[in-house]
C-alpha positions in Angstrom: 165.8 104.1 151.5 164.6 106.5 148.1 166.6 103.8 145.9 164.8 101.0 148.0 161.3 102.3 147.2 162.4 102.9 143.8 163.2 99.6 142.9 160.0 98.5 144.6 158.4 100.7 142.3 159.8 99.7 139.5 158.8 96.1 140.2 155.3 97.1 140.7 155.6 98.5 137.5 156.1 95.3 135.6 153.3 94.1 137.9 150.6 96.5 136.6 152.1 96.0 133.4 150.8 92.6 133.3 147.9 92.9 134.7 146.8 95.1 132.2 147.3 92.8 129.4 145.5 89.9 131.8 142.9 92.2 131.8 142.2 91.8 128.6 140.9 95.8 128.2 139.6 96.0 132.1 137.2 93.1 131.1 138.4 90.2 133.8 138.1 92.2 136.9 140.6 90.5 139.4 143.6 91.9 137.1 141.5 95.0 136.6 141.8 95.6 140.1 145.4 94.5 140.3 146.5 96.6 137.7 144.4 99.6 139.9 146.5 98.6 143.0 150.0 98.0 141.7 149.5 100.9 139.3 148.9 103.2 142.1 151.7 101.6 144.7 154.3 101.6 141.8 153.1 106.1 140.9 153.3 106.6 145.2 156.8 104.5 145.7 158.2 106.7 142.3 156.8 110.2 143.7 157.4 109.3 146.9 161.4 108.6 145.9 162.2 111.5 143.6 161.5 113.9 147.0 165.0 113.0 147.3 166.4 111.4 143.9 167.1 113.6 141.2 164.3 113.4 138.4 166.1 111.6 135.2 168.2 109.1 137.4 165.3 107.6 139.2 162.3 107.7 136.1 165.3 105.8 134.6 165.3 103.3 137.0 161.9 103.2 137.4 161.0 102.5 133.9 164.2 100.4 133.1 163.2 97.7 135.5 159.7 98.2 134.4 160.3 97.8 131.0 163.2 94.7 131.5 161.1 92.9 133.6 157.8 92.6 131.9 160.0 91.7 128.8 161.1 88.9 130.7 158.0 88.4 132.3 156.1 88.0 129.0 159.1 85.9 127.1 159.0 83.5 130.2 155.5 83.4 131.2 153.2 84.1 129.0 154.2 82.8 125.6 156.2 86.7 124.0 158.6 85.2 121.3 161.9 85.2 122.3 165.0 86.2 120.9 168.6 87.0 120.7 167.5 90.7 119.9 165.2 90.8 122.7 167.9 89.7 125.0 170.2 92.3 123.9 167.7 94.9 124.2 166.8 94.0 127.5 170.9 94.2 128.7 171.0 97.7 126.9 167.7 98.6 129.2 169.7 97.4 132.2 172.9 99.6 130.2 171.7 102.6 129.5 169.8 102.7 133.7 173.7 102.2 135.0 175.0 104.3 132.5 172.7 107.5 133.4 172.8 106.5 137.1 177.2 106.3 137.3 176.6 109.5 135.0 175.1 111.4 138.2 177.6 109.8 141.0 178.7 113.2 142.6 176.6 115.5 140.4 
């Protein structure tokens, strides 16, 4: 359930990420408020999981989809260049959160 809410987390992550830049500096206030929500959902779901995941795997994971997402997010929807480099960044995000995670399987 930990990895679960993790995950969740980390998706809320890239939410309040976005939010943040649609609030152009807290000066729209419906994605001021989102960011608010999501900001705190995405901080409760990550404490809430490392009561039982150890620390570095699960900020990891947390900030690796975070990160990887909004990239996409922003490439996709609103108007970030893309490119080949971005791409491969964004699979050595998703890399580097296996890598640390099959690092800790039975640690």
């Amino acid at each position: 359930m930990a990895w679960l809410v993790l995950i969740l987390s980390g998706v809320l992550e890239a939410g309040w990420a976005v939010s943040l830049k649609l609030s152009e500096g807290f000066s729209r206030l419906l994605p001021s408020l989102t960011f608010l929500v999501l900001s705190a959902g995405s901080f409760v779901g990550l404490a809430w999981a490392m009561r039982s995941l150890p620390v570095g795997p699960a900020y990891a994971v947390w900030t690796g989809i975070g990160a990887a997402l909004t990239a996409l997010i922003g490439m996709v929807w609103l108007g970030d260049a893309v490119s080949a480099v971005k791409i491969v960044s964004i699979v050595l995000i998703i890399s580097g959160v296996l890598g640390l995670n099959l690092a800790g399987v039975g640690h």
